[in-house]
Every structure is written in C-alpha cells, then in structure tokens.
matplotlib code that plots the C-alpha trace (Angstrom):
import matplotlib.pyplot as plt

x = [87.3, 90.1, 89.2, 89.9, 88.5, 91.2, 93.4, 91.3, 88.4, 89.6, 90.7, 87.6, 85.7, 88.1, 87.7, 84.0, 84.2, 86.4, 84.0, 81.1, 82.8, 83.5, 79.9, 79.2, 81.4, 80.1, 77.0, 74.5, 73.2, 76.6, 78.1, 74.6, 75.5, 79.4, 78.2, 76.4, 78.9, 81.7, 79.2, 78.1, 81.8, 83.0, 80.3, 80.0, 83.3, 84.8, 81.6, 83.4, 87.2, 87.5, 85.9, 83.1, 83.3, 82.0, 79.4, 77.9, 78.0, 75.5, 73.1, 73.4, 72.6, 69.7, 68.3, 69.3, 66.8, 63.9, 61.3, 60.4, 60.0, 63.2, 64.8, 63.5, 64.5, 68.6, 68.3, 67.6, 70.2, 72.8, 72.1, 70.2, 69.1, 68.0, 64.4, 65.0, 64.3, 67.5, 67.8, 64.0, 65.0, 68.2, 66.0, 64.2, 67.3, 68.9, 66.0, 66.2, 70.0, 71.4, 73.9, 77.0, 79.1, 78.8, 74.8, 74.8, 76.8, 75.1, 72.4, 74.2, 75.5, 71.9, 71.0, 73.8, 73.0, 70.2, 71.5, 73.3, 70.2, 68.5, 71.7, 71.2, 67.7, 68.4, 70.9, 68.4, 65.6, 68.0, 68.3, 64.5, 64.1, 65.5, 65.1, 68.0, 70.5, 72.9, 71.1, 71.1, 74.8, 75.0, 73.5, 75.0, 78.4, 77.4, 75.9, 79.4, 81.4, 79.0, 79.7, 83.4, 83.2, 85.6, 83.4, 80.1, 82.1, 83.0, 79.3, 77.7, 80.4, 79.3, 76.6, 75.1, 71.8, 73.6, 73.4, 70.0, 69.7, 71.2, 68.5, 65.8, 67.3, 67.9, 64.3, 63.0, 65.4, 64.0, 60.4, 61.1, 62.5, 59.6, 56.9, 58.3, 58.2, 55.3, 53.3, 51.1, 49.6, 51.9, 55.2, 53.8, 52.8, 55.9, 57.9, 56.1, 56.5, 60.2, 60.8, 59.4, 61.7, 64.8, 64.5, 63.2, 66.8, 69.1, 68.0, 70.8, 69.1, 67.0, 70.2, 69.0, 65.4, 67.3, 68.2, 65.3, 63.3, 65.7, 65.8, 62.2, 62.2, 65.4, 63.7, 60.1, 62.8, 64.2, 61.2, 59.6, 62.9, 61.6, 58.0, 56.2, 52.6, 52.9, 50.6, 52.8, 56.0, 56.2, 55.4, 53.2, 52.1, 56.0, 56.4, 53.0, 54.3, 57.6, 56.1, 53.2, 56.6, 57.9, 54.8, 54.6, 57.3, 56.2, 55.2, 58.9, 59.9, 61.5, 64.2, 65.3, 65.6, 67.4, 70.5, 70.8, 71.0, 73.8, 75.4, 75.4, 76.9, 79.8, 78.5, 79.9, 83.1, 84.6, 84.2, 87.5, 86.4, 87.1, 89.3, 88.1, 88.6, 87.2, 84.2, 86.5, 89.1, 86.5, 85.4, 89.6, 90.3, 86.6, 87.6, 91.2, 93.9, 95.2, 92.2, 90.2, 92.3, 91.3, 87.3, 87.4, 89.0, 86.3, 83.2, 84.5, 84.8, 81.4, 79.6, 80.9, 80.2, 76.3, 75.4, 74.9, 72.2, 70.7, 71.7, 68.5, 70.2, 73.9, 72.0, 70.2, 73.6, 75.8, 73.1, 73.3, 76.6, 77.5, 74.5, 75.1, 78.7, 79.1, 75.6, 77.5, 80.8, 79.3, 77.4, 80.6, 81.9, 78.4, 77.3, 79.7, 81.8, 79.5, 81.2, 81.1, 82.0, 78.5, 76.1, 76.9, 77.3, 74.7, 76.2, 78.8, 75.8, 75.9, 79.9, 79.1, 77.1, 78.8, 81.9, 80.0, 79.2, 83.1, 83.5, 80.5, 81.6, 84.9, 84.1, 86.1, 84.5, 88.1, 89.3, 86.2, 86.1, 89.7, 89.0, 86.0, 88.5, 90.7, 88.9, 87.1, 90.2, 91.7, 88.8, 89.0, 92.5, 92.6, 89.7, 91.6, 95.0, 92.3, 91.4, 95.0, 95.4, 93.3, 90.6, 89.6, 90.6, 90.7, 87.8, 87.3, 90.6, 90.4, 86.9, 88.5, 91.4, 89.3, 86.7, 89.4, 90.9, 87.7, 87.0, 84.3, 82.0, 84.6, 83.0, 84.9, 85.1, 85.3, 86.5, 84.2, 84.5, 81.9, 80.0, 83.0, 80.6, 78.2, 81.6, 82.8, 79.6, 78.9, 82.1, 81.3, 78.7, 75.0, 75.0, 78.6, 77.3, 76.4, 80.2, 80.4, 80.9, 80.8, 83.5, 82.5, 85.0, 82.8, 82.1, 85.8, 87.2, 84.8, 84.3, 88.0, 86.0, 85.0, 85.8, 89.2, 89.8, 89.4, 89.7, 90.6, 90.2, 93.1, 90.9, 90.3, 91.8, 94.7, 93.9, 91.2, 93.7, 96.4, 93.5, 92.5, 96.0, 96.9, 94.1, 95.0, 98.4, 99.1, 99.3, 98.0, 97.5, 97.6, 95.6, 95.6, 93.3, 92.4, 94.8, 93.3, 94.2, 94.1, 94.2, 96.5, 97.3, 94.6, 92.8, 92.9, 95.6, 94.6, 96.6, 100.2, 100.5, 96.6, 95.6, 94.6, 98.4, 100.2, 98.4, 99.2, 103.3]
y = [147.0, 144.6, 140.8, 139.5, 136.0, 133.4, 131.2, 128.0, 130.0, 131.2, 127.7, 126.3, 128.9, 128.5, 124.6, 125.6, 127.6, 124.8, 121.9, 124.2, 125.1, 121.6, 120.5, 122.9, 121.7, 118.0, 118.8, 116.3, 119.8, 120.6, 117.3, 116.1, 119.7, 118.4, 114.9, 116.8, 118.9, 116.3, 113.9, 116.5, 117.4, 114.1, 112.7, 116.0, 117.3, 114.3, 112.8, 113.9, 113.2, 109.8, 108.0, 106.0, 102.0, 99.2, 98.5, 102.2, 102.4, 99.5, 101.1, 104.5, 102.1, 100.7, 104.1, 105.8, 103.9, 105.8, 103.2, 101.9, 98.5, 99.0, 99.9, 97.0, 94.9, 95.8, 96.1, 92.8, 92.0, 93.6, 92.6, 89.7, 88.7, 92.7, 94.4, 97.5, 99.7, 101.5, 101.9, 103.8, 106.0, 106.7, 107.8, 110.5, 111.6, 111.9, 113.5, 116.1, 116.5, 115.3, 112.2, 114.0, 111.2, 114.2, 114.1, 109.9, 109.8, 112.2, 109.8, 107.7, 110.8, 112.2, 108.9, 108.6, 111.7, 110.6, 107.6, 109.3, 110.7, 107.3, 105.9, 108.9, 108.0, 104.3, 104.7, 106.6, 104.1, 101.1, 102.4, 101.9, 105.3, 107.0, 111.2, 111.2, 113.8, 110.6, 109.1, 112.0, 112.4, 108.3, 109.0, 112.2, 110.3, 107.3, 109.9, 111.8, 108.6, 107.2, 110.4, 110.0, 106.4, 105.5, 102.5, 104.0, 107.1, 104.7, 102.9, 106.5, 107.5, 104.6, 105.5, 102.0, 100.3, 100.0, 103.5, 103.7, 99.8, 100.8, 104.0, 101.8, 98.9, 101.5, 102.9, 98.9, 98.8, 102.5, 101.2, 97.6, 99.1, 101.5, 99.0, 97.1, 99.7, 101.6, 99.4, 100.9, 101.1, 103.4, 102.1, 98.5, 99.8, 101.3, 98.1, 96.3, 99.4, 99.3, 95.6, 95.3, 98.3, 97.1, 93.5, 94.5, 96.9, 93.8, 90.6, 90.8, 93.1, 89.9, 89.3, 92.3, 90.7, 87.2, 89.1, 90.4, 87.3, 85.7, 88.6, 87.8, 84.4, 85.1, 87.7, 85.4, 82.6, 86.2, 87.4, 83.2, 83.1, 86.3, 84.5, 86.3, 85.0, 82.4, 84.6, 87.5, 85.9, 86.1, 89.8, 88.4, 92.2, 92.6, 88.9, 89.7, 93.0, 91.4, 88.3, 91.2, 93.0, 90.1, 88.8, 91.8, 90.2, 87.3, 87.5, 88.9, 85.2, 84.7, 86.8, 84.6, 82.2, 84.3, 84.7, 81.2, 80.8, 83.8, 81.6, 78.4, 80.8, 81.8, 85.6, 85.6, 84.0, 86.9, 87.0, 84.9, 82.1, 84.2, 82.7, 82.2, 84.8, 87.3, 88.7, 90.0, 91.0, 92.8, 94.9, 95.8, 96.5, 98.2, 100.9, 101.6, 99.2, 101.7, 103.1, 100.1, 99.0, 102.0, 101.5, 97.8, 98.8, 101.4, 98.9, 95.8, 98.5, 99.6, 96.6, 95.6, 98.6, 99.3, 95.6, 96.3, 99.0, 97.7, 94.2, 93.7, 96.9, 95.1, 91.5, 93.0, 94.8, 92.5, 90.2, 92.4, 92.7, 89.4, 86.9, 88.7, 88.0, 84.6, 83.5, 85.2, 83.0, 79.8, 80.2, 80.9, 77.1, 75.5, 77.3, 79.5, 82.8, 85.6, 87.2, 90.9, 93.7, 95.4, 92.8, 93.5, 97.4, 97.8, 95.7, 98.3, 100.8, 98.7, 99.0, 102.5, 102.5, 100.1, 102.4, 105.5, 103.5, 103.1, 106.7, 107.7, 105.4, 107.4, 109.7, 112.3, 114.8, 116.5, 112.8, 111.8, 114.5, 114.2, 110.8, 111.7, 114.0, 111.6, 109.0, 111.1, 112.8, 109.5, 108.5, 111.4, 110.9, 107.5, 108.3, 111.0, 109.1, 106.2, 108.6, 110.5, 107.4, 107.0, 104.5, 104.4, 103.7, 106.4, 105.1, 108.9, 109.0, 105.1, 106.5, 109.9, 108.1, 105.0, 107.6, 109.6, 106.5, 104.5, 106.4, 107.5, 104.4, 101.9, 100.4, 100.0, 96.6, 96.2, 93.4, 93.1, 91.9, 93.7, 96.3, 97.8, 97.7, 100.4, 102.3, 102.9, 103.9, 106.5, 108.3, 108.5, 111.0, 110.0, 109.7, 107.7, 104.8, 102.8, 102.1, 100.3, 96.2, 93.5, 90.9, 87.6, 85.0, 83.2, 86.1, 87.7, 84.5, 83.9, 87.4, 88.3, 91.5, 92.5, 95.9, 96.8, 98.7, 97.0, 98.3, 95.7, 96.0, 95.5, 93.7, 90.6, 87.2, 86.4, 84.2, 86.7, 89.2, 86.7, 86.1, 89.2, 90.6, 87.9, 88.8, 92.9, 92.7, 96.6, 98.6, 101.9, 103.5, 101.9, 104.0, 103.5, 100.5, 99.9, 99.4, 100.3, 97.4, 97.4, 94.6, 96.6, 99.7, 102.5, 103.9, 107.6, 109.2, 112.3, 115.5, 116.1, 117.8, 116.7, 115.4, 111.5, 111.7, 112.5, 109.3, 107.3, 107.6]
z = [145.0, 145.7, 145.3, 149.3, 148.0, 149.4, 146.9, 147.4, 146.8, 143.5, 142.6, 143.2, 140.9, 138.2, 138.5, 138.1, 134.8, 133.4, 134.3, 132.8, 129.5, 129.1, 129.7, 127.0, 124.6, 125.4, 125.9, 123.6, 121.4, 120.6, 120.1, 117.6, 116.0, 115.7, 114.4, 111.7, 110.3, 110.3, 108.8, 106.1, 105.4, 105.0, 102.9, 100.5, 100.3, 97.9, 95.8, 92.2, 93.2, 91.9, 88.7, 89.1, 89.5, 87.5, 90.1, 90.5, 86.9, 86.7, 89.0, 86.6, 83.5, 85.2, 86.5, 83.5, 81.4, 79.7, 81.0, 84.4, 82.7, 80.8, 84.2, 85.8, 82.7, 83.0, 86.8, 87.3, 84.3, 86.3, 89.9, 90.1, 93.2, 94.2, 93.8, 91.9, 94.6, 94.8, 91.0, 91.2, 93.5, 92.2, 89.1, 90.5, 92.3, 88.6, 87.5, 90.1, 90.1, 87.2, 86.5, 87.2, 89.4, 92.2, 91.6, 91.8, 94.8, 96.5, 97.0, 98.9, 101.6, 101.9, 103.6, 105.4, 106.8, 107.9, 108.9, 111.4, 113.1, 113.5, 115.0, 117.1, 118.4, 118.3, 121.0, 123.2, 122.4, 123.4, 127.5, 127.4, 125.7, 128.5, 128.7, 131.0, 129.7, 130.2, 127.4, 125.1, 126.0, 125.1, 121.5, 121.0, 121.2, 119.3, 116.6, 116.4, 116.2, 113.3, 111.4, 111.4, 111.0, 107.9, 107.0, 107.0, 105.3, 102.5, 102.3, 102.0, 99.3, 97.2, 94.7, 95.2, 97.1, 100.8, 101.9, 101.3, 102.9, 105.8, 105.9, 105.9, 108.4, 111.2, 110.3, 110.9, 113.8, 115.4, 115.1, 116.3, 119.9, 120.0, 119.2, 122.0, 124.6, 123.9, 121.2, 119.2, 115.9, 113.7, 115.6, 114.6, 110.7, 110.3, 111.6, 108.5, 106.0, 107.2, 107.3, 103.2, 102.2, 103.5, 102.5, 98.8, 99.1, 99.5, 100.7, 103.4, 105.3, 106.4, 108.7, 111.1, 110.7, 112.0, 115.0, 115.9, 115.7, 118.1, 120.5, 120.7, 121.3, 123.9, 125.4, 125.9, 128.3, 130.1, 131.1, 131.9, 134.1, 135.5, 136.1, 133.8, 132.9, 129.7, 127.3, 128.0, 126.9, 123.2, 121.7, 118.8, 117.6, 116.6, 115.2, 112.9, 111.9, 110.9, 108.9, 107.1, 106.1, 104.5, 103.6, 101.2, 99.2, 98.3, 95.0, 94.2, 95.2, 91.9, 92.9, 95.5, 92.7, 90.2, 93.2, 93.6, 89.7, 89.8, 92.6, 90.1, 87.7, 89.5, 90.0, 93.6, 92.9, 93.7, 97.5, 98.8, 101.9, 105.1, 108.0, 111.2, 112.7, 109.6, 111.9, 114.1, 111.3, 109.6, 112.5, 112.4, 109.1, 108.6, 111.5, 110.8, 112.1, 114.5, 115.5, 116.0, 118.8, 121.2, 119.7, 121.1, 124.8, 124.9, 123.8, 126.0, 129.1, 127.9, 127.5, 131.3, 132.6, 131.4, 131.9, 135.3, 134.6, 131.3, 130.8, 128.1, 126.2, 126.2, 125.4, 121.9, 121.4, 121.4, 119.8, 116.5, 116.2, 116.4, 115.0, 111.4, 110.7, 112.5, 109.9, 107.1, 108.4, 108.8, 105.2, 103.7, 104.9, 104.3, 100.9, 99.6, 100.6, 101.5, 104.3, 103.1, 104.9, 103.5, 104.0, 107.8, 107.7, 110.4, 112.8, 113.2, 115.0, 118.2, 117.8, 117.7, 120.6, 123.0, 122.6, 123.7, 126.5, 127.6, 127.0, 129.4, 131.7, 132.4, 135.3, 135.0, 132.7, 131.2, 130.4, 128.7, 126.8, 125.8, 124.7, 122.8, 120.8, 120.3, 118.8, 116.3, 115.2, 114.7, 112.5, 110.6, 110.2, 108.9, 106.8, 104.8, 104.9, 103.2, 100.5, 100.2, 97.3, 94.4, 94.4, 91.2, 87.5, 84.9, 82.5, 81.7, 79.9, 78.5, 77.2, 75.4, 73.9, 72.6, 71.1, 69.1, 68.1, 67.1, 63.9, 62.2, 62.7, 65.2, 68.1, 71.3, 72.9, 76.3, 78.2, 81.5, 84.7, 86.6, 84.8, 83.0, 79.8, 81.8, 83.0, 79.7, 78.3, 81.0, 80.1, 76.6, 75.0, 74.6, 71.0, 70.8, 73.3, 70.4, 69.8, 73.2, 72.5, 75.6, 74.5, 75.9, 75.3, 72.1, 70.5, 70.9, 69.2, 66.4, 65.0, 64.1, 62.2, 65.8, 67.1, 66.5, 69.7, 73.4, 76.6, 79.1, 82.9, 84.7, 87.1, 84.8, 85.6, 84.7, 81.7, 80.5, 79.9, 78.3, 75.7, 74.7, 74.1, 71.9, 70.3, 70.8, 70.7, 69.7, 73.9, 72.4, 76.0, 79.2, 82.0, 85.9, 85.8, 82.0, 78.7, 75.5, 72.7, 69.4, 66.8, 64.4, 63.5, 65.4, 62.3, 63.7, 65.2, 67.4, 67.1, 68.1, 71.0, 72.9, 76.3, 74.2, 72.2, 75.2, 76.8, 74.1, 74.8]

ax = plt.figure().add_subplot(projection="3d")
ax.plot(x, y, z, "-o")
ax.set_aspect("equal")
plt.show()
C-alpha cells in the first residue's frame, strides 16, 4: 500500500528513531558496558611492553621473599614509612600467577577495574543515592571517563601499592556516603574495615580521611544554619567508625616514625618544591594538556549547573578535590616537598564526576552525546600517543650483557638510586642473583677488589655518576637508561656475532 503519511509526519518519525538509537547508545547499560571494555583494553593490552622500574622491582623483592617475616623484613627496608599490605597481596597474586612483569602488573589493572565500578556507584551515591535514570546516566559517564582516564591508566599500569590504595579509598569513600544516608551497622563496619585498609596501604590515603572529617564538621554548621536540633548536628556513628579504623593502627605507630627518619635521610629528596599554582598544574598535565582544557569547561559548567539541585553533592565534591592537594602544597613550603601526583590520585574521581555533570547538563541529546565521544576519544588518544615512547630502561639487556661478561664467579655491581639493586636482580636467573653488589659510596672507594663490572643508572646524580666512572672507566655497553662499566678489561667476551656482542659496539 502506498505510504500517504505527509513530509512533516515522516520527519518527525525519523527524528524519533534518531533520538531512540541515541538513547540506546547512551543509555547507562551500554555506556557502564563501554567503560568496561575500554577500561579492560587499556589496562591489559600493554602490562609486558616496557621493563619494569626500580620502584616495582622493590615491591617484587619484598613479595618475592620465602617468609612472611622475611617479606616484612625487606618491605619495610625498601619503603619505609608503608605497612606491607601491598607487598602480601602482591604475594598471593605471584603465587597464583606467576612473576612475569605481565603477572605483577596485572595486579595493579584488576583493581583498577574495580576501581572503575566503585567510581561508578560513588557518583550515584553522591545525588543522595538517587535511582533516577539521570543518576545512573551521571555514573555511567563518570565510570566511562575513569576508564579512559590517562592518569588512572598510568596508576593501574604500575605494579605498585596505589592501585590497590585507590581500591580501598573509594571502598572507605562508598561506605562513608552510604553510612550517611542510610546508617547502619555493615555500612558503618565497613567504613572502619575500609578506613584501616587504606591507611595501612599508604599513609596518604589519611588525606581522603581529612576530608571527610571536615565534611562532617562543615556539614554539622549546614544543617545548625538550617535549625536543626544540636544533638543532631554532628554524625558521631561515622566519626567513631572513622577513629576505630585508625584506631586499629595504632600499634603500627612505629611506622609513622620510620618516614620521618627516611625524611631526615633525604629519602624524599627526590620530589622538586611545587609552584603555586602545582594543584592546578597537576590536574593539567595529569589529564593531557590538550585534553584537560575541554575536561575543566565541562566540570566548572557542571559544578554551576548541579549546585542548584544538589549543592551538599557539589560542596563534598569540590571539598575532595581540593583539601588534598592544597594540604600536600602547603606541607611542601612548611615541611618538605610532597606534592605528588599519586598521593592525590583519588581526587581526580570528583574531577571525574563534576565533568559528567557538564556533559548532562547539555540538553540536547545528539550534542551531549557527541561530546561524550569526544572526550573519551581524546583520552584515549593522548593515552596512546603517552605510551607510543618508551618509558622504561632496558635492565633486561644491561642484565644479559653483565651476566656473560661477569665470568665464572664475577659479581655485578650496581649503582642505585631507587631500587636498581632489585631491578637488576629480577632480570637475572634465580641461581645468578648472588652476583648482584649495591655500591654505596664507602664501600665502592675502599674495596678497589670490588666487583669488576657496574651497571650505573643513568638516573643518578650528577656527581654519583662522575665517581663511579673514574672508578669504571672502560663503557662496555651503554643501554637506554643504564651503562655497564668495567674497571679493566671484561674477563669474558661473549661470541661474535650474539644479541650481548652486538650491544657491546
């Protein structure tokens, strides 16, 4: 039968298909199914690319140990200051999974993963746990641009303890809205269970604790303004459940102390005093410089815009991801430098969340939408144009060469600045990690009979590396990041012709 429909009619039903396949597309189920997969891809698809660093490599040597008290032992050895809890679980991981650098890293993406579905549900809790498919549409945007998000990309890549910080700090953070909106026992035992695990991590984690406490005590003068009763004003069941989480600690006090004694010691004189203007830098250079630009338009119009329908939700929001970097600023002028782009990797969620905000706040559906696009793809983009460059040194090869050059019984010095000790080990075999030598500055100069080989990071100071090649002054290899040294003449020369000759030209 011939269609007699008239042409407005037919516009307006194809307008109508358009605006319902694009409520498909964005719908939350198919965006939290989007986040997923570009979380998963991004995280897996590029664990073994690049050699592992001096840091990760400590937490291998801890984990890697054949006793929990040996564990515990080097842990604290190599990061003083932390509760081994990373290191304990990244023991059980190896023992599931092996300690291939794919297996270590892989940690660190599993809790990103999950990660990305707490970010999820905190954004729904923050509009007063709103069912509203606004809400899930909210989270389900905030969720997507967490999984593309180059510097919780990086932090999940990074076979160390802040993945799995972050895990349990958006865990305390879940349970700390829900206690406050619908109380109860398990929301206020989990709070507690949360608030030890996070803390015991990385002691950092206590900034998120900071900004709850305050929120509390800001939101006690909100609700007096409001003229609520005076026993009403201060939630004491989430300040208890708080203090029991960090009460749990306190016989690991002497931690504390050991960080200040790695402070005296000039263990963090590697963070450089931040400018002014550093919080806000690091939110730029942490996002992408050219995509962070479009990410701030999109929060500021968000935060505006949703203050008028939850100005609590905007307050706590803009209260986390502030207090944390402008405490770590202000420390770094009072104490010392500790402004850090990961001691303040959550405060990038409510980032996260204020820009899906912006983006529900534009009314045309095709727009936002296009928008939505946009911004992930950029992300993704910088992301792989981030990793497009290697990263890493080539301690694999420094390792190989050094072995085949060593000798029969020849130990390896190794000229740390981090962990490099740990790095070179892990690429040698099992039964040849004996060779491995840390050259401190006394023992380097008073045992000329010392190992004949050295590897020295390139990373070393200046006058480090001025040292130790007087005292190495034969360049037998020199490797993106590393130069193996020798005092004289290598006592082994490797076939004509191999990978560790060829390296050696």
């Amino acid at each position: 039968m011939k269609d007699v429909r008239s042409a407005p009619a037919l516009a307006t039903d194809r307008e109508f298909h358009r605006s319902g396949l694009l409520a498909l597309i964005f719908a939350p189920q198919t965006m939290i199914v989007g986040a997923l997969a570009i979380g998963a891809l991004e995280r897996f698809s590029r664990l073994g690319a690049y050699e592992l660093s001096g840091d990760e490599a400590s937490s291998w040597a801890a984990a890697a140990q054949p006793t929990l008290s040996r564990l515990v032992a080097v842990q604290f050895q190599v990061n003083p200051g932390k509760l081994p809890v990373h290191e304990m679980v990244l023991r059980a991981w190896m023992a599931a999974f092996g300690q291939s650098v794919y297996a270590l890293r892989s940690l660190s993406a599993a809790c990103g993963m999950i990660s990305i579905a707490l970010i999820y549900l905190i954004s729904v809790e923050l509009l007063a746990g709103s069912k509203t498919r606004r809400a899930r549409r909210i989270g389900a945007t905030t969720m997507l641009l967490a999984a593309a998000s180059p510097v919780l990309i990086r932090i999940d890549y990074n076979a160390r303890m802040y993945a799995l910080m972050l895990l349990f700090t958006l865990a305390q953070m879940l349970f700390f809205l829900r206690a406050g909106r619908r109380r109860g026992l398990v929301n206020y035992a989990a709070l507690a269970a949360f608030t030890t695990l996070a803390f015991a991590t990385n002691f950092t984690s206590a900034l998120v604790i900071a900004v709850e406490g305050v929120w509390l005590v800001g939101e006690a003068a909100w609700d007096w303004r409001a003229g609520a009763r005076s026993h009403d004003l201060i939630d004491w069941r989430r300040l208890a459940a708080l203090a029991i989480g960090l009460a749990v600690l306190a016989p690991f006090v002497g931690a504390f102390q050991s960080s200040i004694r790695g402070e005296q010691r000039g263990m963090f004189a590697w963070i450089a005093m931040p400018g002014r203007w550093e919080p806000l830098a690091t939110f730029e250079s942490a996002n992408g410089s050219w995509v962070f630009p479009l990410l701030a338009a999109l929060a500021a119009y968000g935060v505006v815009h949703e203050y008028r329908s939850h100005a609590r939700a905007v307050a706590f929001a803009m209260l986390w991801m502030w207090l944390p970097p402008t405490v770590l600023l202000a420390g770094s002028y009072a104490v010392m430098p500790m402004l850090v782009t990961r001691y303040m990797v959550s405060c990038f969620v409510p980032f996260f969340i204020a820009t899906a905000w912006g983006l529900e706040a534009v009314r045309r559906q095709a727009l936002r939408g296009a928008l939505i696009v946009l911004v992930t793809l950029l992300m993704v983009v910088w992301v792989h144009s981030y990793f497009r460059h290697p990263r890493d040194g080539q301690w694999r090869e420094a390792a190989a060469f050094a072995l085949a050059r060593a000798g029969a019984g020849g130990t390896i010095g190794v000229v740390p600045v981090d962990n490099e000790v740990y790095l070179l080990s892990y690429y040698l075999p099992a039964d040849q990690r004996w060779r491995v030598v840390a050259l401190t500055h006394a023992r380097s100069g008073a045992n000329a009979d010392g190992p004949q080989l050295a590897a020295v990071s390139e990373l070393s100071r200046g006058a480090v590396r001025k040292k130790f090649a007087a005292q190495y002054p034969v360049v037998l290899a020199t490797f993106r990041g590393v130069t193996v040294r020798a005092r004289g003449a290598p006592l082994t020369t490797p076939p004509r012709g191999s990978p560790v000759s060829r390296a050696s030209r």
